[in-house]
C-alpha positions in Angstrom: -74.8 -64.3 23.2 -74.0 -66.1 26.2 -70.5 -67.0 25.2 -69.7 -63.2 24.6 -71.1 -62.3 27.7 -68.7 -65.0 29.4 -65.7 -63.7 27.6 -66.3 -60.0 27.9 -66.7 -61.6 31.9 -63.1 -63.2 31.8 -61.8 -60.5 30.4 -62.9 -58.1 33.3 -61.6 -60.3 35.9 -58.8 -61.4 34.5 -58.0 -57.2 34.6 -58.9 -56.9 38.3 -56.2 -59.8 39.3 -53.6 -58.2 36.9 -54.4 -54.7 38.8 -55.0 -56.1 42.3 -51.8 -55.8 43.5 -50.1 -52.7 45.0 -46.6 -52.5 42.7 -48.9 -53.0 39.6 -51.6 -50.5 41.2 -48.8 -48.2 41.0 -47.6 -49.4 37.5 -50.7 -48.3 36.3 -51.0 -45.4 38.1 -47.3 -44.4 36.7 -48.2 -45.3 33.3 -51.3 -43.5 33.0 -48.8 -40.4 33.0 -47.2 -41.1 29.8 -44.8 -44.2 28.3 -41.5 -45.5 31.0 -38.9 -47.5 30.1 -38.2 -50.2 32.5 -35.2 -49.1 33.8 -37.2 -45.5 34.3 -40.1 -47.6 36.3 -37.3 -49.2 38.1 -35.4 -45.5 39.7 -39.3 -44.2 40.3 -40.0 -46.7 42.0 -37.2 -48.4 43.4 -37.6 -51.8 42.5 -35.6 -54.4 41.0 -35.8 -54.9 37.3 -37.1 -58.9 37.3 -39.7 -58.0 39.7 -40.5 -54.7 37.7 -40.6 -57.0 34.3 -43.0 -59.6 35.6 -45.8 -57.0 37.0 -45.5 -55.8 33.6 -46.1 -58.6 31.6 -48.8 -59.3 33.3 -50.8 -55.6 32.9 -49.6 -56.0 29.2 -51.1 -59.5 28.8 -54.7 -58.5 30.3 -54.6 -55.4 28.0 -54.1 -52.7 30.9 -50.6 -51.6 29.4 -49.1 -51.7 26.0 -45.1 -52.2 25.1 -43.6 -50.3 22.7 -40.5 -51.5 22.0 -37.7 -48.6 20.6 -33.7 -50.4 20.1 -33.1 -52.2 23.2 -35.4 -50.5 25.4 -39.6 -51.1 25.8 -41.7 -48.1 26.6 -45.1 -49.1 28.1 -47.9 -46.9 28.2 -52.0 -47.3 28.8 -53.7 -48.0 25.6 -56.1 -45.4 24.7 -59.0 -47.8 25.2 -58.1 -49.4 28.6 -61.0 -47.5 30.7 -60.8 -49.7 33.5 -57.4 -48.6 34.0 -58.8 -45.2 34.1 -61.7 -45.3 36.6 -59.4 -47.5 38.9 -56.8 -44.6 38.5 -59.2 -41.6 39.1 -60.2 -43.7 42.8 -56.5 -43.4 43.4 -55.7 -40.2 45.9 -53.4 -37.4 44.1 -51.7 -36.4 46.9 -50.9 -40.3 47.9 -46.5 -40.0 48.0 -47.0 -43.9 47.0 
């Protein structure tokens, strides 16, 4: 029991670091509005595409973001079951331009 416990433990703050950081705070908050391609993430938000690719591999590998690869592009998009993506996105302000 206490292993689980530990794990489900590493797992939530290994999700907090991934999302505690501004350009993936507003990966998420992007995402969470429907499946980008990078090069889409990268005219939103105006950011090179190395930088873009390495906040994303990062919110894919802690589970906050899935990619969905389609020919040469990936697509990435907030699993269905990633809640914590969707309480940290709900304390987000709608009207915030960022």
């Amino acid at each position: 029991v206490y292993a689980i416990g530990a794990r489900l433990m590493d797992e939530l703050l290994t999700q907090l670091r991934a999302a505690a950081e501004p350009t993936r705070l507003r990966l998420l908050a992007l995402c969470s509005r429907g499946a980008f391609c990078v090069s889409e993430m990268c005219q939103i938000l105006g950011q090179s595409q190395p930088r873009l690719s390495r906040h994303l591999k990062l919110l894919a590998e802690a589970g906050m973001l899935e990619r969905m690869p389609e020919g040469s592009n990936a697509y990435y998009q907030v699993p269905a079951d990633a809640d914590l993506v969707r309480v940290l996105i709900a304390r987000l302000p709608e009207d915030d331009p960022l």
